[in-house]
C-alpha positions, 0 to 999 in steps of 0.5 A: 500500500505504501509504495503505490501511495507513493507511487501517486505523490510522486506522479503528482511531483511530476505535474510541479516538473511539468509546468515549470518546463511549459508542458501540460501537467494532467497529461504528463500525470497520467503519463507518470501513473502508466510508465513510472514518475522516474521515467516521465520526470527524465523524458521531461528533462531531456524534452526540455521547455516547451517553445522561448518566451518573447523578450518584448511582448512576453508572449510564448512561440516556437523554439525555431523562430526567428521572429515573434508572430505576435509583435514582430521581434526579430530573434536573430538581429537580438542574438548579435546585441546579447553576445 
């Protein structure tokens, strides 16, 4: 009884993992209960983050993109000010 309890907490330790990375909790819960917390807590980590976050509008888009579709910011001519 114990582990399965245990099982369970740490299933819902994988939701706290999932929105930190920008991923749907819930699904990634119910991924946890199926295959084991251990095992979705390292594909997560190894997925990484979800998309990056715009530096001028704040708004979410695809990790590939080169400019924001909500604003316009351009992500290349950026990168050349940051280095």
């Amino acid at each position: 009884m114990f582990a399965v309890l245990m099982w369970f907490v740490f299933s819902l330790a994988i939701i706290l993992l999932a929105r930190r990375l920008e991923r749907s909790g819930i699904i990634w819960f119910f991924i946890s209960l199926v295959i084991s917390p251990l095992l979705s807590g390292i594909i997560l980590l190894v997925l990484g983050q979800n998309g990056k976050k715009c530096p001028k509008c704040a708004e979410k888009v695809k990790k590939d993109a080169h400019v924001c579709r909500h604003c316009g910011f351009d992500f290349t001519a950026s990168q050349g000010l940051i280095r």
